[in-house]
Structure formats: C-alpha cells, structure tokens
N, C-alpha and C positions, 0 to 999 in steps of 0.2 A: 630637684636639680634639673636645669637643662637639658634638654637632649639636641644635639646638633647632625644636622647632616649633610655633607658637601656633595653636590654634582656640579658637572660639565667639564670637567676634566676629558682630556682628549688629545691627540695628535694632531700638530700642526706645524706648518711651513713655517720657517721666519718671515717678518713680515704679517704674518696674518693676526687675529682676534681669536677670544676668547668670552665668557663670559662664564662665569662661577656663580655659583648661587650656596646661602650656607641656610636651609630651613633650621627653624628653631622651636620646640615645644613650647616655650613660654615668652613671656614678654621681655624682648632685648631694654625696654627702656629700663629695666629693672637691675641692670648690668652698668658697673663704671666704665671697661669697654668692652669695645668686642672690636673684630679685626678677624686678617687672615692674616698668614706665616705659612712659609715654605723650608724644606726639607731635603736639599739635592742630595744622592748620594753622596758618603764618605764625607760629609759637611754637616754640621750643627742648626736645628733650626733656628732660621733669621726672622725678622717681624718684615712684612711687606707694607702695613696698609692697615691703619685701627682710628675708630672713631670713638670721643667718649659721648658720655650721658649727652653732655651740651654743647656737639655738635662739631669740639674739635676734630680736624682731618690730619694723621702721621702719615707719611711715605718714604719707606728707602728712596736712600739716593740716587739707586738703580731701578727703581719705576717711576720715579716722578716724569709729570708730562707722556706718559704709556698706561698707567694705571689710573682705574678711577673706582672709588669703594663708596658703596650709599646702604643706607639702610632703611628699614622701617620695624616696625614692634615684629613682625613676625621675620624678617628673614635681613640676612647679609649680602651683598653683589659686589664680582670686583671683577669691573671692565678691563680685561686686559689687552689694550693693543698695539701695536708694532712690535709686538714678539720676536725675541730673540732667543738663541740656544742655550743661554747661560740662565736663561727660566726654567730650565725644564727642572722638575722639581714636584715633588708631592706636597699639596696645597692642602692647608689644616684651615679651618674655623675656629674662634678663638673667642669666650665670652670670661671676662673678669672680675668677680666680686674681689674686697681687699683682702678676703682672706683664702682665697681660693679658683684656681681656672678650670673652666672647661672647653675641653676641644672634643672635635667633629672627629671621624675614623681617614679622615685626607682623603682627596680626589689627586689623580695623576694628574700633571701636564707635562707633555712633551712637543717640544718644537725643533724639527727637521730643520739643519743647512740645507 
C-alpha cells in the first residue's frame, strides 16, 4: 500500500502563496485518483483538487482560478494562491484504488486577515 506524505503547510497572510507537495512510496499512475482535501475545524472533510489516471483536472468551487494541482508518478503539488482565511484548514493527500483510499497524516494551513 502507498505511503503518503504531505509538506509545506504553513502560516500565511491573505493574499499570499503556498505550495504543498504530497510524496508518495509508489507509483501515482498506478492509482484512479489522487488529489488533496481539506479539513477546517468543526467542518467535514471537502475534496479541493483531484486528478485521475487520464489526466482529468476536479476543483471546488472555492479554488478554482487560486489553485493549481499537477502531478507526476512520484509525488502530488497543489499551488495555492491568492489565499484567503476560509482556507485555513488541515490539508490531506489523497490516492484512490476502487476499492479502497489512502491518505497522508495532513499538513496545517493557515492564513492570517
């Protein structure tokens, strides 16, 4: 099984950039998708941002045009910028076979008014 693991989690201004990165043990192509998903306090987690096998690109509604997610066989990236405060949220990595997920241990982000 996968082993996932997310950095660049951080504090930041509104307004500013991000960049998340999700390393991965094995080959992503080997996965239907993968993506990240967020986590705010006292909230459920929501899907941000997933790409499948063949290259499709998903985004909330609330990062399209601010986010951008890429991949390659070893790792996941998800450009985040014009950041605002209703991001701030614990950022999971996300790879999916049909019969089973697996997620990264979450990186923070937080973004200051």
């Amino acid at each position: 099984q996968v082993q996932l693991v997310e950095s660049g989690g951080d504090l930041v201004q509104a307004g500013g950039s991000l960049r998340l990165s999700c390393a991965a043990s094995e080959n992503l192509f080997m996965y239907n998708v993968v993506g990240w998903y967020r986590q705010a306090p006292g909230k459920q987690r929501e899907l941000v941002a997933t790409i499948n096998v063949g290259g499709t690109i998903k985004y909330a509604d609330s990062v399209k045009g601010r986010f951008t997610i890429s991949r390659d066989s070893a790792k996941i990236d998800l450009q985040m910028d014009s950041l605002k405060p209703e991001d701030t949220a614990v950022y999971y990595c996300n790879a999916k076979l049909p019969s089973k997920d697996y997620w990264g241990q979450g990186t923070q982000v937080t973004v200051s008014s």
